[in-house]
C-alpha positions as CSV (number, residue, x, y, z in Angstrom):
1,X,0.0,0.0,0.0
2,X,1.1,3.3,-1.0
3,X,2.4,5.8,2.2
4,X,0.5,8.6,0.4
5,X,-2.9,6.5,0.4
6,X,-2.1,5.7,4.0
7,X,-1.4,9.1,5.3
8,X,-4.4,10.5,3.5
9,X,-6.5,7.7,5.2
10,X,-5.1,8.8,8.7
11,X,-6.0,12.5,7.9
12,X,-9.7,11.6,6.8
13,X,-10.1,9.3,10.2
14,X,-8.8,12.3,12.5
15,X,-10.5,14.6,10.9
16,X,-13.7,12.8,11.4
17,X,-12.6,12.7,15.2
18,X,-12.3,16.0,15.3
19,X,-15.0,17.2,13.8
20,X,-17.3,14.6,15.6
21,X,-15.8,16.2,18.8
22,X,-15.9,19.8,17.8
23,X,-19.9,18.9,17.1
24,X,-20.3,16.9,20.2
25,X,-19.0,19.8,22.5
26,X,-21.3,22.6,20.6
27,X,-23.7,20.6,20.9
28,X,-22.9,19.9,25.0
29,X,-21.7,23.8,25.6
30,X,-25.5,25.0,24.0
31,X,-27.4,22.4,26.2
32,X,-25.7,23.1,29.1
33,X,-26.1,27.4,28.7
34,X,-29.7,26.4,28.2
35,X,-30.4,24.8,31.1
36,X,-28.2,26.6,33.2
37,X,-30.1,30.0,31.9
38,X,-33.5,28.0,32.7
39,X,-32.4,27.3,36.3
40,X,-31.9,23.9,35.4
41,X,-28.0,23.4,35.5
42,X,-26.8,19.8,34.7
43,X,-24.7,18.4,37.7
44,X,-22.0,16.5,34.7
45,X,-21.9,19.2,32.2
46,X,-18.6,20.7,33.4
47,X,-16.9,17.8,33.9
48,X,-18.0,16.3,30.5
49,X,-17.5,19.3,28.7
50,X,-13.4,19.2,30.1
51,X,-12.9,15.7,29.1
52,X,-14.5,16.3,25.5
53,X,-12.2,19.5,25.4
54,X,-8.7,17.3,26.1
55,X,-9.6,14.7,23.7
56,X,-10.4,17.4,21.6
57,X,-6.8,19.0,22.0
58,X,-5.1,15.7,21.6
59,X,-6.7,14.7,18.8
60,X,-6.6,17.8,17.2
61,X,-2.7,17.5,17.9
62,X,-2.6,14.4,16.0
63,X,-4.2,15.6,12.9
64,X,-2.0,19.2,13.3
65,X,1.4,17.5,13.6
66,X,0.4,15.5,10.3
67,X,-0.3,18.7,8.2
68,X,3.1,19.8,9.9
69,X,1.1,22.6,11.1
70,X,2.6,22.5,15.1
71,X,5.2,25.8,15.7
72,X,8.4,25.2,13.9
73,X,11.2,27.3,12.8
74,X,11.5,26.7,9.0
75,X,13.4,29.8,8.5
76,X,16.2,29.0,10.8
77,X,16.7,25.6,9.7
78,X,16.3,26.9,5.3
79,X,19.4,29.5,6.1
80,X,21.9,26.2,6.4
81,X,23.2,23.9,4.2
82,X,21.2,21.2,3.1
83,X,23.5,18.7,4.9
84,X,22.8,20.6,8.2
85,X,19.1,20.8,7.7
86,X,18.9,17.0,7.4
87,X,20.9,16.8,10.9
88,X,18.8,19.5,12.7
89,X,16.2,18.0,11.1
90,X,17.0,14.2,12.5
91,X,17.7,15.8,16.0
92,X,14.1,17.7,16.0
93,X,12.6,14.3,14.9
94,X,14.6,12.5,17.9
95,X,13.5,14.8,20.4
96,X,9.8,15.1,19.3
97,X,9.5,11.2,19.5
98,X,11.4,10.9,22.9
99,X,9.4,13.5,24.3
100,X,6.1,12.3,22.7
101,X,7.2,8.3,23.7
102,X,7.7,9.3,27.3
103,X,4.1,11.4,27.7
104,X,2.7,7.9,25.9
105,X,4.0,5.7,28.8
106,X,3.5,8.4,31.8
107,X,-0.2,8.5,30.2
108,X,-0.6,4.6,30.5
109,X,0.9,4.4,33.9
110,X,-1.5,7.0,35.2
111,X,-4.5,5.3,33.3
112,X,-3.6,2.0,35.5
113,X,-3.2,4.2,38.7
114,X,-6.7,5.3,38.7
115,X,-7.6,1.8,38.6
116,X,-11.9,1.8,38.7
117,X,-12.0,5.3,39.9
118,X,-14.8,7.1,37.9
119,X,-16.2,10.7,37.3
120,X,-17.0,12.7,40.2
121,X,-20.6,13.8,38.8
122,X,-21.5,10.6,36.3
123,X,-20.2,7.6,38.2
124,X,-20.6,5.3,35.4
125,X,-17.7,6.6,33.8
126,X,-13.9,5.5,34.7
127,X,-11.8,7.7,34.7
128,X,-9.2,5.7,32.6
129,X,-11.7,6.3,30.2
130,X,-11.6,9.6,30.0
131,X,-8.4,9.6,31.1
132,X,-7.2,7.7,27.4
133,X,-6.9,10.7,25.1
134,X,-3.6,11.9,26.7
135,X,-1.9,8.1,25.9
136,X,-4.1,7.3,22.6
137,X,-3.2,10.6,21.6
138,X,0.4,10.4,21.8
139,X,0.4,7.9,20.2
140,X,-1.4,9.3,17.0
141,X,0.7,11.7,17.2
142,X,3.7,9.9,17.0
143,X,2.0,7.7,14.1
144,X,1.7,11.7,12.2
145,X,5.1,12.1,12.8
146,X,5.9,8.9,11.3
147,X,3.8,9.4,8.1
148,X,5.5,13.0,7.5
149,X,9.4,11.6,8.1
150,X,10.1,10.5,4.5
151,X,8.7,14.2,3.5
152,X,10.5,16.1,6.0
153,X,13.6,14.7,5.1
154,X,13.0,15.1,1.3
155,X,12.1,19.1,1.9
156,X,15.7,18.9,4.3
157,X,17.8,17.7,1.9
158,X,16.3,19.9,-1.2
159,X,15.4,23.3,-1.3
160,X,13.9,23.6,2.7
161,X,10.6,23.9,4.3
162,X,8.0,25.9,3.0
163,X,6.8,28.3,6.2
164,X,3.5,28.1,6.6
165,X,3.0,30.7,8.8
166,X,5.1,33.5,7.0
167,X,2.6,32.0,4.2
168,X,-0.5,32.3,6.7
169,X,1.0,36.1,7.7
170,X,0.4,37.4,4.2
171,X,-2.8,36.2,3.7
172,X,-3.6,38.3,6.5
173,X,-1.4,41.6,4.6
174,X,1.8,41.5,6.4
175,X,4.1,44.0,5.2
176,X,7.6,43.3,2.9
177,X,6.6,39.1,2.4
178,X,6.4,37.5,-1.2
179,X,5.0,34.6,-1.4
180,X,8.5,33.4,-3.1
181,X,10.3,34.8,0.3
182,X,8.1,32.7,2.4
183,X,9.0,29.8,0.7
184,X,12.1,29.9,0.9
């Protein structure tokens, strides 16, 4: 199976997440302003409402480290030589996985200390459930990074990475930026 077909797969299924998410917390945040405003405020609202918003952020992270869209420094890396980009590069990479490994297995261990605690306001709940997105979503993340290795290393060793948010600045009329600039 091509990579390409597979990364485009992942970006589909976490965007689904994340828009199922977004949907499911507009949907919670409205129902709970309404019956808070009709003196009627739901016991669990905040505390669901917090979960949903975590798994929001770490699936959202997932899905933002695959577009390569987390805060980078493109134009400090495109100023050296391409032999230097593809070792700062490599070094970046190393550090992002150790980092992202490490919040992974702290997010498992604390998943098995809670044990069967659940939810303070919808006891039904464990809180290793809710608990999951921090682990699960390391993990996507670090499956992201993966799927965008054999293109960060082709932009390192060619002409650099393009910087998106030099890119994003001019769409917005930042002064003394070409497009071409940006780019580079």
């Amino acid at each position: 199976m091509n990579l390409d077909r597979v990364r485009a797969g992942f970006e589909r299924l976490l965007e689904a997440i994340v828009v199922i998410l977004v949907a499911a917390l507009t949907v919670l945040v409205i129902c709970g302003f309404c019956f808070r405003y009709a003196g009627y405020a739901l016991s669990w609202y905040d505390e669901i409402a917090s979960v949903g918003l975590v798994w929001l952020t770490y699936y959202g992270s997932a899905l933002a480290a695959l577009r390569g869209a987390h805060i980078g420094v493109p134009g400090f890396v495109n100023v050296m030589p391409p032999s230097a980009r593809v070792a700062a590069t490599l070094f970046a990479e190393a550090v992002f996985f150790i980092f992202f490994i490490m919040l992974a297995w702290t997010g498992f261990q604390v998943m098995a200390v809670l044990g069967n605690d659940s939810l303070i306001s919808v006891e039904w709940i464990p809180q290793r459930v809710t608990s999951s997105a921090v682990p699960i979503g390391a993990v996507l993340v670090i499956l992201a990074e993966v799927l965008r290795i054999p293109r960060l290393l082709k932009d390192a060793r060619g002409k650099g990475f393009i910087d998106t948010e030099a890119i994003e600045a001019m769409s917005h009329g930042a002064p003394d930026l070409s497009v071409t600039e940006a780019k580079r």
